[in-house]
RONU-886778 format. One record per residue: residue in three letters; residue number from 1; x, y, z of N, C-alpha, C, O, CB in turn. Coordinates in steps of 0.001 Angstrom, whole numbers, plus 524288, in hexadecimal, padded with zeros to 5 digits. Glycine has a CB too. Layout:
N
<tido: ala torro: NUM n_east: X n_north: Y n_up: Z ca_east: X ca_north: Y ca_up: Z c_east: X c_north: Y c_up: Z o_east: X o_north: Y o_up: Z cb_east: X cb_north: Y cb_up: Z>
...
This chain:
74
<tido: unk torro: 1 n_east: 98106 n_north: 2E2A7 n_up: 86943 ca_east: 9821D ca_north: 2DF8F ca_up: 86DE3 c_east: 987DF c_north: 2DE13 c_up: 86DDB o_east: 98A1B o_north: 2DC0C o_up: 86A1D cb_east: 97E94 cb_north: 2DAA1 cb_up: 86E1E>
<tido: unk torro: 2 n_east: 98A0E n_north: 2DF4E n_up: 87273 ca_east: 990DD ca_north: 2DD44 ca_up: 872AE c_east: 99160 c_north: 2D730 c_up: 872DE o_east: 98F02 o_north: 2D4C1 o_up: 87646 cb_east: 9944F cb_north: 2DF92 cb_up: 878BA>
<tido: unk torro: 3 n_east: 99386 n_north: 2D570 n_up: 87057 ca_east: 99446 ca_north: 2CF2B ca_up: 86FE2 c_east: 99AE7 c_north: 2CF99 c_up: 87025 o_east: 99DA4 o_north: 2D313 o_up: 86E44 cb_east: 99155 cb_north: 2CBDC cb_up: 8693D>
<tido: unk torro: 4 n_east: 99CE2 n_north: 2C9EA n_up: 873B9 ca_east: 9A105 ca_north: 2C96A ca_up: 8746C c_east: 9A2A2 c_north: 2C232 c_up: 8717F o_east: 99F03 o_north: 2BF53 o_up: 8702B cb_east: 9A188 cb_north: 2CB0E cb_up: 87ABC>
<tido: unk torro: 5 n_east: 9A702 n_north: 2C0E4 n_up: 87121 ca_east: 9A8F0 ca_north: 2BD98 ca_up: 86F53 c_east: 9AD37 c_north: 2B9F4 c_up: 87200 o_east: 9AF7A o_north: 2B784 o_up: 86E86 cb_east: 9AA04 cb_north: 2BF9D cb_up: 86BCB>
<tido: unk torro: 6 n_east: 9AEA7 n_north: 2B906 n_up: 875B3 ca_east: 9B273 ca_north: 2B668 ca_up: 878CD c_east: 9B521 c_north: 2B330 c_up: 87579 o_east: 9B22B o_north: 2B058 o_up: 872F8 cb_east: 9B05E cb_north: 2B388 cb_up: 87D24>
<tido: unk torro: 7 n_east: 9B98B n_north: 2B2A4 n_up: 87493 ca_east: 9BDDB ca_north: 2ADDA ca_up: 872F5 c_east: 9BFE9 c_north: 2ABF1 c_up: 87656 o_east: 9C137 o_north: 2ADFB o_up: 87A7E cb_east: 9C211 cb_north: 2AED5 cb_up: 86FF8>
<tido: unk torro: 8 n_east: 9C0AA n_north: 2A63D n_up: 8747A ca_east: 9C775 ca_north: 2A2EC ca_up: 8768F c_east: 9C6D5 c_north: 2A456 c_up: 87BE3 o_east: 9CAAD o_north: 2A659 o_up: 87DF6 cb_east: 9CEBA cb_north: 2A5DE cb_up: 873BD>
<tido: unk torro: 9 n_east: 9C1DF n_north: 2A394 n_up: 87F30 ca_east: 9C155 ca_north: 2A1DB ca_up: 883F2 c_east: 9BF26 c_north: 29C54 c_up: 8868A o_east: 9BB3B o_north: 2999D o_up: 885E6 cb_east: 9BEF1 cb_north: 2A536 cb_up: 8855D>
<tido: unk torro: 10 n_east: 9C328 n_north: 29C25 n_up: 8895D ca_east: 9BFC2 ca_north: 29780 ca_up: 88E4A c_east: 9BB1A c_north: 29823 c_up: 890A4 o_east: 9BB01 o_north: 299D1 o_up: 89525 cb_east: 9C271 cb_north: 296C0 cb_up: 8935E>
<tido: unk torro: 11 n_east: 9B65C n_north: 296DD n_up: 88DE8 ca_east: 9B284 ca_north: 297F0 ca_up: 89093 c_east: 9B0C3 c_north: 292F6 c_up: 89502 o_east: 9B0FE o_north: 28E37 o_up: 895BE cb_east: 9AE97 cb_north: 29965 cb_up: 88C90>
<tido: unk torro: 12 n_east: 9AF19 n_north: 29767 n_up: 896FA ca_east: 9AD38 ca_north: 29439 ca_up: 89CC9 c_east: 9A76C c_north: 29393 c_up: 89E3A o_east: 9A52B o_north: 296E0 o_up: 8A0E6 cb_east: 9AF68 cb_north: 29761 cb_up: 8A1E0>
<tido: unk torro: 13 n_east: 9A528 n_north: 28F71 n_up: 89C7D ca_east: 99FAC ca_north: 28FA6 ca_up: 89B8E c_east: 99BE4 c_north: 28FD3 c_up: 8A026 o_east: 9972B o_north: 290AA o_up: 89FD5 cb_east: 99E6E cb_north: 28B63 cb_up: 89890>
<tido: unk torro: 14 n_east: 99E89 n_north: 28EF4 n_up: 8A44C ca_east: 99A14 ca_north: 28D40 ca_up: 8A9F0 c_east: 99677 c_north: 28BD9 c_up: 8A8BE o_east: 9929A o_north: 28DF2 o_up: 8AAB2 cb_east: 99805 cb_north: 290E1 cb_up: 8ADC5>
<tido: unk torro: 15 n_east: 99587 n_north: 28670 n_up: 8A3E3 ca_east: 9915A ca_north: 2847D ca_up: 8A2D2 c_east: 99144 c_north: 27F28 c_up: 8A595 o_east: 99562 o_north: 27DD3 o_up: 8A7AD cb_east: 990AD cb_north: 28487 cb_up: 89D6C>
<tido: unk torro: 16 n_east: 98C9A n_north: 27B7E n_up: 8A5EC ca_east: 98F6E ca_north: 275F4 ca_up: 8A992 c_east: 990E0 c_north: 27418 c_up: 8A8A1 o_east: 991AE o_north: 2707D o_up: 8ABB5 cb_east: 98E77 cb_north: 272A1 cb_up: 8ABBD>
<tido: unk torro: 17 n_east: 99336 n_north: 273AC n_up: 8A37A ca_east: 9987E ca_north: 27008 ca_up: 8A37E c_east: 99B87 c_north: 27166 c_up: 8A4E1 o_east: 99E2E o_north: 26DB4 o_up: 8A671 cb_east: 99A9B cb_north: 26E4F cb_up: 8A005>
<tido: unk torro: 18 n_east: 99E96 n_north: 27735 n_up: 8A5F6 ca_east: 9A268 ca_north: 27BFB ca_up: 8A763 c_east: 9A5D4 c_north: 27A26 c_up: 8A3B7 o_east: 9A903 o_north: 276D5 o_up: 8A520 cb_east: 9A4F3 cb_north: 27CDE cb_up: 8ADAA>
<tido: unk torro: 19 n_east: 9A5D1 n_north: 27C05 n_up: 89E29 ca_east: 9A7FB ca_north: 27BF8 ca_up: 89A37 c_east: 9AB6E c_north: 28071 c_up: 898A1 o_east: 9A9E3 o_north: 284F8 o_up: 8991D cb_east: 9A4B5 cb_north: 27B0A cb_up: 8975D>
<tido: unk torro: 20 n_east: 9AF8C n_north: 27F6D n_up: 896F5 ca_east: 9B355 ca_north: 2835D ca_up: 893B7 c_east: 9B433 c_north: 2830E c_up: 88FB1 o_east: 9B5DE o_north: 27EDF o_up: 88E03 cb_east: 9B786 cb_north: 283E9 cb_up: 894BC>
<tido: unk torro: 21 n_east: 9B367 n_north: 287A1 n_up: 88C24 ca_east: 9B545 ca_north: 287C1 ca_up: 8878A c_east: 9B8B3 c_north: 28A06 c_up: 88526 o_east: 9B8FB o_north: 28ED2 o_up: 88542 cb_east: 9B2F8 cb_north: 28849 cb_up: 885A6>
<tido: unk torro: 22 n_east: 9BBEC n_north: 2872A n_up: 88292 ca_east: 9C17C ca_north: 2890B ca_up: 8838F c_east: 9C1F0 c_north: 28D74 c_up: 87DF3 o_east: 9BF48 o_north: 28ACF o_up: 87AF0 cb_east: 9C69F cb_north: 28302 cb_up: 8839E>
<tido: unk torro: 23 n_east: 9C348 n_north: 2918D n_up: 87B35 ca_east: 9C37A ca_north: 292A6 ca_up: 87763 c_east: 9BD86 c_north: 2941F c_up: 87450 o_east: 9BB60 o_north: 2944E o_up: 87004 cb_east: 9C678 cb_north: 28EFE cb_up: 875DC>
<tido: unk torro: 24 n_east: 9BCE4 n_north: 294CD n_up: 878C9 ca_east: 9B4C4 ca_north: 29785 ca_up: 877B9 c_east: 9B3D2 c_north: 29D26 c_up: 87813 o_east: 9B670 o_north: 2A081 o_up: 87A51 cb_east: 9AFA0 cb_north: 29571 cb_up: 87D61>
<tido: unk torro: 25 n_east: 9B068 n_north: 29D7B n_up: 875F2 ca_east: 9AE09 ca_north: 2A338 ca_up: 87557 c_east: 9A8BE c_north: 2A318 c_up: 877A9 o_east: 9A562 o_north: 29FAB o_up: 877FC cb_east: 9AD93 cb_north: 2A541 cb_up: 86F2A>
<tido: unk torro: 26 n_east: 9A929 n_north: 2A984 n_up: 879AE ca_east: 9A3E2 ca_north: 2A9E8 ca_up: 87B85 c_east: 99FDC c_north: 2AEB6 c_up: 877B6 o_east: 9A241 o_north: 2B221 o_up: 87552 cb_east: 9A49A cb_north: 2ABA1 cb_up: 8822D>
<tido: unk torro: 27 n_east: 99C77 n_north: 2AEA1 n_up: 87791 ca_east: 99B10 ca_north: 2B3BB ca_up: 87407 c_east: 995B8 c_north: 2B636 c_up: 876D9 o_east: 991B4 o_north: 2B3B6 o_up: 877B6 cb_east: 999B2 cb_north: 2B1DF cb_up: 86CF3>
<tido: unk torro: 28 n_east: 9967B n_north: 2BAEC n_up: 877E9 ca_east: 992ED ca_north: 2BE24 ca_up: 87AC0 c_east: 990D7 c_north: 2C268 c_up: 87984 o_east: 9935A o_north: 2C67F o_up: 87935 cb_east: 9946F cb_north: 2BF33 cb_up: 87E4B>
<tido: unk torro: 29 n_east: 98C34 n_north: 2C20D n_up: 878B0 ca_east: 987F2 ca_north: 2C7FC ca_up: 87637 c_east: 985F8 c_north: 2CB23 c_up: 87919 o_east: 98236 o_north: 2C8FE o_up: 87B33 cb_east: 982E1 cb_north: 2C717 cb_up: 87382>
<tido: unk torro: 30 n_east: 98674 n_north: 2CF9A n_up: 87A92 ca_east: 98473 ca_north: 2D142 ca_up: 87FF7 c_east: 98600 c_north: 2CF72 c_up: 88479 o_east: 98AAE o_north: 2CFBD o_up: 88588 cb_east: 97FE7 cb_north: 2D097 cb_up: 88070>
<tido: unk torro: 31 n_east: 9828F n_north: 2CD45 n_up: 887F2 ca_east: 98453 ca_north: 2CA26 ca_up: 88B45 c_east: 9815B c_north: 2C4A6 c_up: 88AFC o_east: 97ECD o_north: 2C2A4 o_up: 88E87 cb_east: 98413 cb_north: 2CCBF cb_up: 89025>
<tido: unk torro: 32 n_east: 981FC n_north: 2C347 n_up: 88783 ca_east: 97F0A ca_north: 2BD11 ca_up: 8871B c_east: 984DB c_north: 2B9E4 c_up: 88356 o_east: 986FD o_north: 2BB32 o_up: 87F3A cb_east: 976EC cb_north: 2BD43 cb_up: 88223>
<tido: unk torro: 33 n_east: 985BD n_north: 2B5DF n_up: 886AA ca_east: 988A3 ca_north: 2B16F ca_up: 88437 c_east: 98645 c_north: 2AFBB c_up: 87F01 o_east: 981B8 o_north: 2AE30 o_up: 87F1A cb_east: 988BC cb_north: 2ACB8 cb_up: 887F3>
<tido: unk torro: 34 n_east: 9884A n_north: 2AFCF n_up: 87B71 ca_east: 98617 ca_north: 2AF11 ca_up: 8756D c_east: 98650 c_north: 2A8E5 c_up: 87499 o_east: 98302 o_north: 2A576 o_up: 873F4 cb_east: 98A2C cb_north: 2B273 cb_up: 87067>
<tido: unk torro: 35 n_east: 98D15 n_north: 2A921 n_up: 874FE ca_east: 98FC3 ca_north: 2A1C9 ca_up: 87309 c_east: 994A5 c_north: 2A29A c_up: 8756D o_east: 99774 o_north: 2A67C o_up: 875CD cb_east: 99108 cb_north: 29F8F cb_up: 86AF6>
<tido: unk torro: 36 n_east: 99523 n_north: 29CB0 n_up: 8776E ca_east: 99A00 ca_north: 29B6C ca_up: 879E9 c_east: 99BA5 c_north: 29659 c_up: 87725 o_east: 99810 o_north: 2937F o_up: 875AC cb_east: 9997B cb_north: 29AD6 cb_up: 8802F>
<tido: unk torro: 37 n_east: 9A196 n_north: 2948E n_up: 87614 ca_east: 9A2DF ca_north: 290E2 ca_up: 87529 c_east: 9A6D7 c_north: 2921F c_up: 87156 o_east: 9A968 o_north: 2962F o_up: 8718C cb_east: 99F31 cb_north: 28DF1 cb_up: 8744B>
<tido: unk torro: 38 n_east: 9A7A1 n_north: 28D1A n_up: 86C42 ca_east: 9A9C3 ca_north: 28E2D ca_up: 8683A c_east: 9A76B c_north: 28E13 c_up: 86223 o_east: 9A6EA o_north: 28B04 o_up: 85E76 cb_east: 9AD47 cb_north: 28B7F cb_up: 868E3>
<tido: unk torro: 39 n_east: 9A652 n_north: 29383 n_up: 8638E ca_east: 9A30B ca_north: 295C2 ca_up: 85E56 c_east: 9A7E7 c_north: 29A78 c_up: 85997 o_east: 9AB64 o_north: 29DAA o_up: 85A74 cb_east: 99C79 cb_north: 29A96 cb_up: 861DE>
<tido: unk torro: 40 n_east: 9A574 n_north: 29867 n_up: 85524 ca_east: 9A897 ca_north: 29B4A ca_up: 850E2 c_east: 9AAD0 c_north: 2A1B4 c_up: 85409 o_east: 9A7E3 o_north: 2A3D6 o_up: 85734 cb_east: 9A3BC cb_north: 29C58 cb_up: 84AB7>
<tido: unk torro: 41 n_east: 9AF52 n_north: 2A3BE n_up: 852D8 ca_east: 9AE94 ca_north: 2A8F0 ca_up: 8570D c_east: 9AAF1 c_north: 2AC06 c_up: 8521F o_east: 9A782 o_north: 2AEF8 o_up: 853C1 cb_east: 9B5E1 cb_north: 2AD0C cb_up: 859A2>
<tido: unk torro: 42 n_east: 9AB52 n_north: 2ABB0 n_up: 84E35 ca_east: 9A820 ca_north: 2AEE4 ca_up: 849E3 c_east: 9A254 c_north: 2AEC0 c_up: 84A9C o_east: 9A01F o_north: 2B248 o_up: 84834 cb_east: 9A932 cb_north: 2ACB4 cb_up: 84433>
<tido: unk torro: 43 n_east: 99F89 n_north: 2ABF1 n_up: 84D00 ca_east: 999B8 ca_north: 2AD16 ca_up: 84DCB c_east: 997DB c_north: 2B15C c_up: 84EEC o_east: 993DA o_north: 2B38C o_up: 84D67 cb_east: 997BD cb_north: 2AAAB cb_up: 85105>
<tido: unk torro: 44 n_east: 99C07 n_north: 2B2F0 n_up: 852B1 ca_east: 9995B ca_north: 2B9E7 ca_up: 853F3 c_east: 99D3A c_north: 2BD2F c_up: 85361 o_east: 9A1ED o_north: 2BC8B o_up: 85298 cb_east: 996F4 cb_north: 2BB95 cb_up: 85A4D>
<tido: unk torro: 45 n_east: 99A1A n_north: 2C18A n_up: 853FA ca_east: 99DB0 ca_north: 2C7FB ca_up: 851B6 c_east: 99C1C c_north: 2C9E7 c_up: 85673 o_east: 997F8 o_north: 2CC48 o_up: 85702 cb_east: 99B60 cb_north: 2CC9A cb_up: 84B50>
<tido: unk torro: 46 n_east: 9A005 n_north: 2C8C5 n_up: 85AE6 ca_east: 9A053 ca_north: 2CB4F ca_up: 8604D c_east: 9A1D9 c_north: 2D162 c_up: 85EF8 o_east: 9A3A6 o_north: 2D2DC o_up: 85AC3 cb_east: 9A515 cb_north: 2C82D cb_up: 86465>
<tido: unk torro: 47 n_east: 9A0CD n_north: 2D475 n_up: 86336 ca_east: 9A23E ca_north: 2D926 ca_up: 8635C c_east: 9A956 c_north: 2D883 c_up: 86609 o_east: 9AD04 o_north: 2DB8B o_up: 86564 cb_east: 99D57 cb_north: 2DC94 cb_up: 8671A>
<tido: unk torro: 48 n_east: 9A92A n_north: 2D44F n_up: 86885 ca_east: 9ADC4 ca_north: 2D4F2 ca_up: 86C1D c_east: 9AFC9 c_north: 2CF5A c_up: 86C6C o_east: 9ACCB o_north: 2CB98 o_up: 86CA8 cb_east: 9AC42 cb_north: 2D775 cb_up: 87206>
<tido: unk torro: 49 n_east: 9B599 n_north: 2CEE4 n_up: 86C68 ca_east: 9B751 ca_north: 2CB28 ca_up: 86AD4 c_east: 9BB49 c_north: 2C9C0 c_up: 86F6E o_east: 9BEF7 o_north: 2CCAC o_up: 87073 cb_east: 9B90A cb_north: 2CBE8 cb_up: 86598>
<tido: unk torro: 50 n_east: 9BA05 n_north: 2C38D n_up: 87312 ca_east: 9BF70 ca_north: 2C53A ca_up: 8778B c_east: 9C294 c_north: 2BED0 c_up: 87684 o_east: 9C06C o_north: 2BA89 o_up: 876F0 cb_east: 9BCCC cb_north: 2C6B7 cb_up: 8809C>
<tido: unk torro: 51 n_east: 9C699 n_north: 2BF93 n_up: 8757E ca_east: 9C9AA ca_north: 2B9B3 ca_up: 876BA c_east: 9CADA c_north: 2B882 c_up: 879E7 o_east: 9CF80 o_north: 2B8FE o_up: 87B09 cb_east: 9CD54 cb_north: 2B83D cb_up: 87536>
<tido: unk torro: 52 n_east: 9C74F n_north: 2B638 n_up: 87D42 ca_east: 9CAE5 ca_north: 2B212 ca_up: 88349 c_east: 9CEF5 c_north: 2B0DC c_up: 881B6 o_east: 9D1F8 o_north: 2B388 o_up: 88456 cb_east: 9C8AD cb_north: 2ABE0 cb_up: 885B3>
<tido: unk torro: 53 n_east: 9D196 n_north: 2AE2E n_up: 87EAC ca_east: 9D6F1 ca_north: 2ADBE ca_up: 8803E c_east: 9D7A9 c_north: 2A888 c_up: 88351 o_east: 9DC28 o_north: 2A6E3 o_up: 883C6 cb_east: 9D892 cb_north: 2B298 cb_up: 88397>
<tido: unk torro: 54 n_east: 9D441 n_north: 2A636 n_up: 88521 ca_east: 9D34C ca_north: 2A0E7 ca_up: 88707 c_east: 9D1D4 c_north: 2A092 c_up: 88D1E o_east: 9D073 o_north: 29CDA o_up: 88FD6 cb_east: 9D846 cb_north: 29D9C cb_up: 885ED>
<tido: unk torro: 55 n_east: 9D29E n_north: 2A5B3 n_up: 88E30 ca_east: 9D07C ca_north: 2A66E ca_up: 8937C c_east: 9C93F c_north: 2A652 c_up: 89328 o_east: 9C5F8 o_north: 2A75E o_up: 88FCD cb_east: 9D322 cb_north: 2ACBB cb_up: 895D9>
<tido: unk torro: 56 n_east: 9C934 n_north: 2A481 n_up: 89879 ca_east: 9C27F ca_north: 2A243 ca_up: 89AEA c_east: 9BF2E c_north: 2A520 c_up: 89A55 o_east: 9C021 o_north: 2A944 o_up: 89C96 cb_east: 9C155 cb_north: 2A13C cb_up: 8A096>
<tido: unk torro: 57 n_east: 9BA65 n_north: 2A512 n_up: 897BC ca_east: 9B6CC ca_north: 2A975 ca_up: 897C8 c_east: 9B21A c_north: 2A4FE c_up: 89A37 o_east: 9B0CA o_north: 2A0E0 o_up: 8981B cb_east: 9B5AC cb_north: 2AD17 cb_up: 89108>
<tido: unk torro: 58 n_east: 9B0BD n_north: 2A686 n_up: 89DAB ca_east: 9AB2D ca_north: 2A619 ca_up: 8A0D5 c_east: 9A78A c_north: 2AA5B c_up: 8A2D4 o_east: 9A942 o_north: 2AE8A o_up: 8A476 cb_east: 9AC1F cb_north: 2A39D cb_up: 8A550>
<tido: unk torro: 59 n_east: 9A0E9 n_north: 2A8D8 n_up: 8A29D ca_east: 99FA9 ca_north: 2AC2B ca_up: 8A3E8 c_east: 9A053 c_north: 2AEF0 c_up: 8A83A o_east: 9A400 o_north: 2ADB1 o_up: 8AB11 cb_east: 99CFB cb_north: 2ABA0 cb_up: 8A328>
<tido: unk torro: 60 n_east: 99C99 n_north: 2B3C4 n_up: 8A9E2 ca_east: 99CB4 ca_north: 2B71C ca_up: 8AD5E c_east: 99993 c_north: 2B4BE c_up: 8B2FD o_east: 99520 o_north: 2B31E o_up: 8B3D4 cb_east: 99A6C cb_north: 2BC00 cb_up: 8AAC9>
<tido: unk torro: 61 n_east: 99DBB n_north: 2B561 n_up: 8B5D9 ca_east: 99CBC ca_north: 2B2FE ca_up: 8BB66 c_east: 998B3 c_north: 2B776 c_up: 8BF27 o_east: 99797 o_north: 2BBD0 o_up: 8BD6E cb_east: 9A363 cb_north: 2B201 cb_up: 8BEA1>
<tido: unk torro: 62 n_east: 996E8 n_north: 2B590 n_up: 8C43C ca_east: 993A1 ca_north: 2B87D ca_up: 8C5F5 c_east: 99507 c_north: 2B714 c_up: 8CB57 o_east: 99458 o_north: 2B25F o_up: 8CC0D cb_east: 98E4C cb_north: 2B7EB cb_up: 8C3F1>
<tido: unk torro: 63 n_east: 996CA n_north: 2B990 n_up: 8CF7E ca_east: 998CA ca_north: 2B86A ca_up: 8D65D c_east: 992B7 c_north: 2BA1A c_up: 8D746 o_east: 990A6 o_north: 2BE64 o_up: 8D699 cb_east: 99F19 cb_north: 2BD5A cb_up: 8DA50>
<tido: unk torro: 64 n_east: 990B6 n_north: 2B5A1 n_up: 8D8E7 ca_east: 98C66 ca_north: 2B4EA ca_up: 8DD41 c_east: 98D8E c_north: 2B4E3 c_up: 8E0E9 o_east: 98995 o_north: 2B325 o_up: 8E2FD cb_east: 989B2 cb_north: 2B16B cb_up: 8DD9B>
<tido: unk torro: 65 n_east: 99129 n_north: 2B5B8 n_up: 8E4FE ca_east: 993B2 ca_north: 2B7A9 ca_up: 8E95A c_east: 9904A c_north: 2BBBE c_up: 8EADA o_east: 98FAD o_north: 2BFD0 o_up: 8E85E cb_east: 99931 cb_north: 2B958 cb_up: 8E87E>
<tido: unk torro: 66 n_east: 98E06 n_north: 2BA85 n_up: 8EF19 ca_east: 98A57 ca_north: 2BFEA ca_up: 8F1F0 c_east: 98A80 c_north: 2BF3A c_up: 8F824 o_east: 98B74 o_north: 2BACD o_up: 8F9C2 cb_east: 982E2 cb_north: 2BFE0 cb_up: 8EFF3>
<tido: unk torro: 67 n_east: 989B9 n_north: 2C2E0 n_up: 8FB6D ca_east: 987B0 ca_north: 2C2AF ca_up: 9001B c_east: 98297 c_north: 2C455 c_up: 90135 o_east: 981DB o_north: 2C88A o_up: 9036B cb_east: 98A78 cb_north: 2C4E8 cb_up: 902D1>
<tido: unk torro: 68 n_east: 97F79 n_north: 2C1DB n_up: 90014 ca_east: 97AAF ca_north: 2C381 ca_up: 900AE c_east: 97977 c_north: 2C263 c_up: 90632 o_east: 97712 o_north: 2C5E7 o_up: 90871 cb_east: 9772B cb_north: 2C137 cb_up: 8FCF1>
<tido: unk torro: 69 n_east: 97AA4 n_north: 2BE09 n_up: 90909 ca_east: 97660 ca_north: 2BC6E ca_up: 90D00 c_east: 97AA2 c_north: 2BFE6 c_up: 90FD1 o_east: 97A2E o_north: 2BF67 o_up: 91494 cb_east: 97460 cb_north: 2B554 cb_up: 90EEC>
<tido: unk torro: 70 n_east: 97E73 n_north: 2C31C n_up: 90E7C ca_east: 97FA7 ca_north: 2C73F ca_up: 91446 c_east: 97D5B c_north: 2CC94 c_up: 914D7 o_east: 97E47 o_north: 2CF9E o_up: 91874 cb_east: 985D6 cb_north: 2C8CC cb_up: 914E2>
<tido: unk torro: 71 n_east: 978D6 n_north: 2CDBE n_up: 90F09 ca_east: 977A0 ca_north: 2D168 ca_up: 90FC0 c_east: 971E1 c_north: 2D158 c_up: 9146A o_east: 96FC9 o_north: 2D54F o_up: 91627 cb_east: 9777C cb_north: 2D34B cb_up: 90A7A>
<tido: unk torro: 72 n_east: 97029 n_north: 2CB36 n_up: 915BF ca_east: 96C00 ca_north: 2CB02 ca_up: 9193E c_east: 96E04 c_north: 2C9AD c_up: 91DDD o_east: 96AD2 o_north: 2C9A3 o_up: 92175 cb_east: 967FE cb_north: 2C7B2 cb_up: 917D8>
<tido: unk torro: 73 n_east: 97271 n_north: 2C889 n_up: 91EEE ca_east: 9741D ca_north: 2C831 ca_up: 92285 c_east: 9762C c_north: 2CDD3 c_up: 92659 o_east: 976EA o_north: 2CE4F o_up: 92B13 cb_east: 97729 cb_north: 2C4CE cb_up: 920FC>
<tido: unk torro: 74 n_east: 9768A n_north: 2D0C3 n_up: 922D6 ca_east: 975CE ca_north: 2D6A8 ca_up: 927D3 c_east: 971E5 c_north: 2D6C5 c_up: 92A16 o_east: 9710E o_north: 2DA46 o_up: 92D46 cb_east: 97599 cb_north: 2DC9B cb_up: 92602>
């Protein structure tokens, strides 16, 4: 399974507090979020290793933007 490792990012939690963490890691197995926060980076043996650099990592957004009610309107 490909597992990834994020560094030294701003994470952006869109949780309800809308929290940031500044200098956090994210760690990802497949496609399932493993651990986020500030954890030893040695816990896991990622396949792939990326340093934010301090730039924002949030998750993946989704545009619900549709026209639906114009397709009943023909």
């Amino acid at each position: 399974m490909d597992s990834l490792l994020i560094t030294n990012g701003l994470l952006v939690t869109l949780d309800r507090q809308n929290r940031f963490i500044e200098n956090g890691k994210l760690y990802i197995e497949g496609s399932h979020i493993v651990d986020v926060g500030d954890f030893p980076a040695d816990r896991y043996r990622p396949d792939r290793v990326i340093d934010a650099g301090g730039r924002p990592v949030l998750p993946g957004l989704i545009n619900a933007h549709h026209h639906l009610y114009s397709t009943f309107a023909r």
